[in-house]
C-alpha positions in Angstrom: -1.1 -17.4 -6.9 -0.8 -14.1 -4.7 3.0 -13.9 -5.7 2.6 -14.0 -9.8 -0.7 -11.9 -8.8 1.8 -9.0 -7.3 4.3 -9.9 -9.7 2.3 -8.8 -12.5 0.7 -5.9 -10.7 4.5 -5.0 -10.0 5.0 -5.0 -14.1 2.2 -3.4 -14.8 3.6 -0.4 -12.5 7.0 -0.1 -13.6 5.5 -0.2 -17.2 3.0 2.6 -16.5 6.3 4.3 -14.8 8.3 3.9 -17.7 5.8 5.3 -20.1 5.5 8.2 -18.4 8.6 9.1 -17.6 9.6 8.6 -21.3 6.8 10.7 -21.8 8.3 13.7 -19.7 11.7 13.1 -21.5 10.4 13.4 -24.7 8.4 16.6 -24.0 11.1 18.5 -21.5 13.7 20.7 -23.0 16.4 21.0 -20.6 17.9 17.4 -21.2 21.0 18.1 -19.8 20.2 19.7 -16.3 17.8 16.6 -15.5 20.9 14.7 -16.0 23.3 16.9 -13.5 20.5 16.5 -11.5 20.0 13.1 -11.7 24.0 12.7 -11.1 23.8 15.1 -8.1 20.9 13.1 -6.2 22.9 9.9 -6.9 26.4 11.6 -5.1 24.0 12.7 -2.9 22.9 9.1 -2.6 26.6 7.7 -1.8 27.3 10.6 0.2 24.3 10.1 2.8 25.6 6.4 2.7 29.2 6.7 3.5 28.1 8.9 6.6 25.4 7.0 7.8 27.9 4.1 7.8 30.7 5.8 9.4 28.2 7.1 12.2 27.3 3.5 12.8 30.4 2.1 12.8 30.6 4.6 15.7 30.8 3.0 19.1 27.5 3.9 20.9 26.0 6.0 18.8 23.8 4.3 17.4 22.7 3.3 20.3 22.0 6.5 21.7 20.2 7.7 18.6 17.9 5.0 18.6 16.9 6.1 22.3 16.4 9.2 20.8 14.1 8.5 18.6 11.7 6.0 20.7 12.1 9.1 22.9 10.7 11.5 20.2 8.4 8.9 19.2 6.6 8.2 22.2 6.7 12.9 23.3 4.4 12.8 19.8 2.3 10.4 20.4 1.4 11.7 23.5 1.3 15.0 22.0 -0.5 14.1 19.4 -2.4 10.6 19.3 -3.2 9.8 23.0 -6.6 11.9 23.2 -8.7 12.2 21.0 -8.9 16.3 20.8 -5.6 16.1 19.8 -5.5 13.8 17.2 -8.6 16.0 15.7 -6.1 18.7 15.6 -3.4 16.7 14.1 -5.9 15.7 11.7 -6.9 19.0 10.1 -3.5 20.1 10.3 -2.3 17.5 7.9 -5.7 18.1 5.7 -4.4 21.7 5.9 -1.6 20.8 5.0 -2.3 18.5 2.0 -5.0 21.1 0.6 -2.2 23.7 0.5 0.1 21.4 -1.5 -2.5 20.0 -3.4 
């Protein structure tokens, strides 16, 4: 029941998606540069792929990058999430953040 429940939330998304990115197409003017752009991210795509492979086919590498990042991982959360002045700060950063995006 929970999987045709998602299933059909899942459709209703990619619907809603579709329509409004039709929508967009229909009103934008510069077709063709959405395209080369579209094309560019995509060799982007294959690009970032082929490396990431060959940098794990690597002997280890990967193995020291993963060190690296539970490294980095665990220097920000003790930076950042371990007391709880700090994560206030890291809180109103982000909202600080956000609002100036938003």
């Amino acid at each position: 029941v929970k999987t045709r429940a998602a299933a059909d939330d899942l459709k209703d998304k990619l619907s809603e998606v579709t329509a409004t990115l039709s929508e967009k197409w229909e009103e934008s003017d510069e077709k063709p540069a959405i395209v080369t752009l579209g094309v560019y991210g995509l060799i982007g795509l294959v690009a970032a792929n082929g490396t990431l492979r060959a940098v794990d086919s690597l002997p280890l590498v990967p193995d020291v990058l993963e060190l690296v990042g539970i490294l980095f991982s665990g220097f920000f959360v003790y930076q950042n999430l371990l007391y709880k002045p700090d994560r206030a700060a890291l809180k109103e950063t982000v909202t600080k953040t956000l609002n100036k995006i938003l």
